[in-house]
N, C-alpha and C positions, 0 to 999 in steps of 0.2 A: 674454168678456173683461171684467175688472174695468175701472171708471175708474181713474186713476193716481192717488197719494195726494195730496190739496190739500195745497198750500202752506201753510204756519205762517203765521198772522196777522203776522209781522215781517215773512217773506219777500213776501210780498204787499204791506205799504205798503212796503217798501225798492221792490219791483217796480214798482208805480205811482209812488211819489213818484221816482223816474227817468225813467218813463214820460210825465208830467208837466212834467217837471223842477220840481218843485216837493216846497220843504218841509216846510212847515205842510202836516200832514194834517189838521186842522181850518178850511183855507180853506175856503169854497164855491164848488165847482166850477161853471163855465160849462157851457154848452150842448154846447158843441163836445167838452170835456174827459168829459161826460159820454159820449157816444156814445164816445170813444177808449175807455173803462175800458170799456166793453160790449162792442167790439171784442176786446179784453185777455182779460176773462174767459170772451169764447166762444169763444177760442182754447185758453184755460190750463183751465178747467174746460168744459168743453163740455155735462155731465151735470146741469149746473143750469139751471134754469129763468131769463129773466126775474125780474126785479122787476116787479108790479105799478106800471102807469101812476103810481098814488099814493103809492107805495113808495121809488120810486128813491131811493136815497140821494145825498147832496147834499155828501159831502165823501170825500176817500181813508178817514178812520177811517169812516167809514159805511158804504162799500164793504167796505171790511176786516171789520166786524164782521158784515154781510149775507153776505157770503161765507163766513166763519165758521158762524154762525147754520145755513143751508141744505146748506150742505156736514154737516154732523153729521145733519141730516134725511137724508140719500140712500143 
């Protein structure tokens, strides 16, 4: 069974910035907010990996583009 097709980089911050409730996809996201978007994405794409420890990304655009980014690798 194939994975299901990712989400377009809009659909994705329109998804988090609700998810959120939040904005600005360039705030910096908290602690907390980050674990929710990891939760999010192990649901919605399940076939990617982690961010490296030093990697995480630190805003919804960042998340968007990382998700991007990995998802075209897989």
């Amino acid at each position: 069974m194939t994975p299901p097709e990712p989400p377009s980089p809009g659909s994705l911050r329109d998804s988090l910035s609700r998810l959120l409730q939040e904005e600005d996809p360039h705030r910096p996201l908290d602690s907390l907010e980050v674990v929710v978007v990891r939760g999010f994405l192990t649901q919605r794409l399940s076939h990617l990996a982690s961010p490296a420890q030093g990697d995480v990304p630190k805003t919804i655009e960042g998340w968007v583009t990382w998700a991007e980014r990995h998802s075209a690798d897989s």
